[in-house]
N, C-alpha and C positions, 0 to 999 in steps of 0.2 A: 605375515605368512608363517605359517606353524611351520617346525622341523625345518627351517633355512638357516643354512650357515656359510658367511664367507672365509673362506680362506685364503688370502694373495686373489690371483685372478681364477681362482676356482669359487665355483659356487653350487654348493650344494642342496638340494632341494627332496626332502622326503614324502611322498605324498602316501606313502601305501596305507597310512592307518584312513585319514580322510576319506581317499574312494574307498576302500573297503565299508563305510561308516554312507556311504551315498552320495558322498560332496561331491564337486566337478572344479576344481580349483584350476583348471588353465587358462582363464584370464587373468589371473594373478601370475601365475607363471610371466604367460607373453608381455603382461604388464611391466614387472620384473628384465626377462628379455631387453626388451625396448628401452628400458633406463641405464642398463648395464652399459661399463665402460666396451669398445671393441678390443677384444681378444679375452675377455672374459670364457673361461671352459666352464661350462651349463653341464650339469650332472644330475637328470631326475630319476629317484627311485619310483618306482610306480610296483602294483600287483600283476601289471595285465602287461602286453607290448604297447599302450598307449599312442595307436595308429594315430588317433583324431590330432593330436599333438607332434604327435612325427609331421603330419602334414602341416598343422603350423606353420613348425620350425623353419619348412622348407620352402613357404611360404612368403617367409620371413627374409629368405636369399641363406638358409643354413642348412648345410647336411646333417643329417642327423644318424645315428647309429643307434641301433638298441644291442644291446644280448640280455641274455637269463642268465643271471647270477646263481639262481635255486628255481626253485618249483615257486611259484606265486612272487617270487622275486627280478624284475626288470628292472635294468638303468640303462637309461637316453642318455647319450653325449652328443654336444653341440658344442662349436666355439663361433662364437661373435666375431665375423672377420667385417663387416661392416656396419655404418648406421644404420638405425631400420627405425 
């Protein structure tokens, strides 16, 4: 996965240039997700509120958060409280 990095039980994931470019990388994501240890803090940058993904997450058994960092700038926070 382009633009992923972990740090401790943070994991960072940028995706703004991919969807910008046409890609749809959230089955890498949730793929990712789903491998992750529990309590891992999921932090996706996106361009948009990346709804299709909020609902995932939630999905998933995870709350999800967004806010707007800037104008074309969103990050989703999740953390991993159980297996999925």
């Amino acid at each position: 996965m382009h633009n992923f990095q972990i740090e401790g039980k943070r994991a960072v994931i940028d995706i703004r240039e991919r969807v910008l470019k046409g890609e749809h990388p959230r089955r890498e994501i949730l793929d990712f997700v789903k491998s992750a240890p529990v309590g891992t803090v999921i932090e996706v940058h996106l361009p948009h509120r990346g709804e299709p993904l909020v609902a995932n997450f939630q999905a998933l058994g995870m709350n999800a958060i967004v806010n707007e960092i800037e104008p074309g700038h969103f990050r989703l926070m999740a953390i991993k409280l159980d297996e999925v």
